[in-house]
C-alpha positions in Angstrom: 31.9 5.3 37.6 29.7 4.1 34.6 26.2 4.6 34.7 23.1 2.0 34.0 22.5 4.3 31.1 26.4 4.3 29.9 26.0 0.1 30.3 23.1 0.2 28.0 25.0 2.6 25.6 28.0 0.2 25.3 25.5 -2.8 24.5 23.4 -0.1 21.8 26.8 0.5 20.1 27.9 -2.9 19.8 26.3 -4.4 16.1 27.2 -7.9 17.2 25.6 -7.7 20.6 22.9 -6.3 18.9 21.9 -8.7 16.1 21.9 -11.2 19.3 19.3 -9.7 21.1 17.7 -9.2 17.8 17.7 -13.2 17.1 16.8 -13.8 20.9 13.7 -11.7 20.7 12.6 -13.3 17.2 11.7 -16.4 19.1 9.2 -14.4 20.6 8.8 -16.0 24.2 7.4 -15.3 26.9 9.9 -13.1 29.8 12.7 -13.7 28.2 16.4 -12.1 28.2 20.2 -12.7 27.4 21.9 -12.9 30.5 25.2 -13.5 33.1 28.3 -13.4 30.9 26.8 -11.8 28.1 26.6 -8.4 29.5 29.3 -9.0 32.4 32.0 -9.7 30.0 31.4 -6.9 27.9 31.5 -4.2 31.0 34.7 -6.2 32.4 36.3 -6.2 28.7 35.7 -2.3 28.1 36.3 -1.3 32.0 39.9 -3.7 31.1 40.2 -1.6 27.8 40.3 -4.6 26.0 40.4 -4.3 22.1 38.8 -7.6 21.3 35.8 -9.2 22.9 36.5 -12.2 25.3 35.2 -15.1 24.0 32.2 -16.8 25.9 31.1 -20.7 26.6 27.9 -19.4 25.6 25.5 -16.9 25.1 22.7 -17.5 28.1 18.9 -16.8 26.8 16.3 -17.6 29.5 12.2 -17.2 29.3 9.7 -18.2 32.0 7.0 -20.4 30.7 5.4 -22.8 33.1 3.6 -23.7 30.3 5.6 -26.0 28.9 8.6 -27.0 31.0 9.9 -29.7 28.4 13.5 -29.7 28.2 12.7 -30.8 24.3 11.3 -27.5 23.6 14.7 -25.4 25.0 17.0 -27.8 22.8 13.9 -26.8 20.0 14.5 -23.1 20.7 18.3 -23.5 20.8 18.1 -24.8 16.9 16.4 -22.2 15.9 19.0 -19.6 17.3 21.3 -21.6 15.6 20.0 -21.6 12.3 19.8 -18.1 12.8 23.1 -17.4 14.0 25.2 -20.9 13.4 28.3 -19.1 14.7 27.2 -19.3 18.4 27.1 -21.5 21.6 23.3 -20.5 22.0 22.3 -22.3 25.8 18.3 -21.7 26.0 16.9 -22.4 29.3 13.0 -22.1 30.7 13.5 -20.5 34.5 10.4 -22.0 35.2 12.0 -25.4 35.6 15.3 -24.7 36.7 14.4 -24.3 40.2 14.1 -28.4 40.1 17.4 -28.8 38.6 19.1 -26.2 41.2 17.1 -28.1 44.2 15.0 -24.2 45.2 11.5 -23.3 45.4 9.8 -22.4 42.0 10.7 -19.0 40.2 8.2 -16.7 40.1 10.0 -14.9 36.7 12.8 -14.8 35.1 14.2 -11.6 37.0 12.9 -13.5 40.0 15.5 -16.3 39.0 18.4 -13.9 38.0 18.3 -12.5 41.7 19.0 -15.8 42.7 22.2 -16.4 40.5 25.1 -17.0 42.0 26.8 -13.9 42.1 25.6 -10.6 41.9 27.9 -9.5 38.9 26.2 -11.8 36.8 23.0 -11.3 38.0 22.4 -9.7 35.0 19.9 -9.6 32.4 19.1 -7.6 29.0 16.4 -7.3 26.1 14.7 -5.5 23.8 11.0 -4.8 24.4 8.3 -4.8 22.0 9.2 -0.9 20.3 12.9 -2.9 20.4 14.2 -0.7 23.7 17.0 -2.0 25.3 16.1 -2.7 28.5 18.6 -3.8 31.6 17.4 -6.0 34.2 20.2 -5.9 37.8 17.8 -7.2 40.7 21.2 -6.9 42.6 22.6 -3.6 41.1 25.1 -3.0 39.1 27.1 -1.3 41.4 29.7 -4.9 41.8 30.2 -5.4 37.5 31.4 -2.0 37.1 33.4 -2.0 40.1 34.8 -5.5 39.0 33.5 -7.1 42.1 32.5 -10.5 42.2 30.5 -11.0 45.5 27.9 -14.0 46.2 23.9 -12.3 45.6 21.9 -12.4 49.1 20.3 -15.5 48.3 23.8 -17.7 48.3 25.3 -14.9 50.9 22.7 -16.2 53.3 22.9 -20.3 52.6 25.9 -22.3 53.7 25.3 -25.0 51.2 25.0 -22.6 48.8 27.9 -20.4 49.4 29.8 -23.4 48.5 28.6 -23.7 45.4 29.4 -19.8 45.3 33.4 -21.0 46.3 33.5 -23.3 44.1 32.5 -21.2 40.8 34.7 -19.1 41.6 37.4 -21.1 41.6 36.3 -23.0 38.5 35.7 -19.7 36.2 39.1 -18.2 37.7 37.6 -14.5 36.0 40.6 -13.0 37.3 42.7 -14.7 34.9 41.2 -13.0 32.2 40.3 -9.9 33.8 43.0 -9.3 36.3 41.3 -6.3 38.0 38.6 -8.2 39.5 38.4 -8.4 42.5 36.7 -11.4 44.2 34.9 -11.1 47.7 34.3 -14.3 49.8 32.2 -14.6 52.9 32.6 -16.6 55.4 29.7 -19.0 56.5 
């Protein structure tokens, strides 16, 4: 079974991953980490003995700055990942207003916000800190990406409404079409 330590090893050794994070933490804001698919794919990919990296929608950075909740300033942020990296579908998002657009209470972080994705294999998050330390953020474990499980995290597990919107995901990103060892886990509610 692969260890947070042999997950953070497998991010360390990839250049391109790298040079991501690098360009995410050049913005310098405040909380912030690549998240979900970013580091999900690459366990899934590796634990598939894949030879070439899937190919993401996008490449998820989120901060937490109540500060400034202008939508603006994300699409702001996004251009400047681009310019530094032109060759990716950069999505920038400030956690401290998505709570409004998923209809929940306010965050209190951005690891406060990854606990509440909806599943727990993507409830993932990564970054390097100030002395450029990778660092690996799983408020829900990682015990499910590395077993290739996809169950909902507590906080859709325990919502009927929500656990809808769990299905529904599932159905739509159809992960085991790509990664055919996943395993998917429904509860009913």
């Amino acid at each position: 079974m692969m260890s947070e330590k042999e997950v953070l090893s497998l991010i360390r050794e990839d250049q391109w991953m790298m040079e991501l994070l690098e360009a995410a933490k050049s913005l310098n804001l405040p909380d912030w980490w690549i998240c979900a698919g970013f580091i999900r794919s690459k366990v899934w990919d590796v634990l598939h003995d894949f030879n070439e990296r899937t190919i993401m929608p996008d490449i998820d950075v989120i901060y937490f700055d109540p500060a400034n909740m202008d939508v603006r300033e994300e699409k702001r942020l996004e251009g400047k990942l681009k310019s530094l990296r032109p060759d990716i579908p950069w999505s920038v998002k400030n956690e401290a207003r998505m709570h409004i657009k998923n209809n929940l209470p306010p965050y209190s972080s951005s690891v406060d916000a990854i606990s509440k994705f909806p599943e727990t294999a993507t409830a993932l998050g990564v970054k390097l800190d100030e002395e450029d330390n990778l660092i690996l953020i799983a408020p829900c474990g990682i015990s499910d990406v590395i077993n290739l499980e996809v169950r909902p995290t507590p906080y859709f597990a325990e919502d009927k409404a929500r656990m809808n919107i769990y299905k529904e995901r599932i159905t739509k990103k159809n992960w085991q079409l790509t990664w055919n060892r996943v395993k998917v886990c429904h509860i009913d509610r």
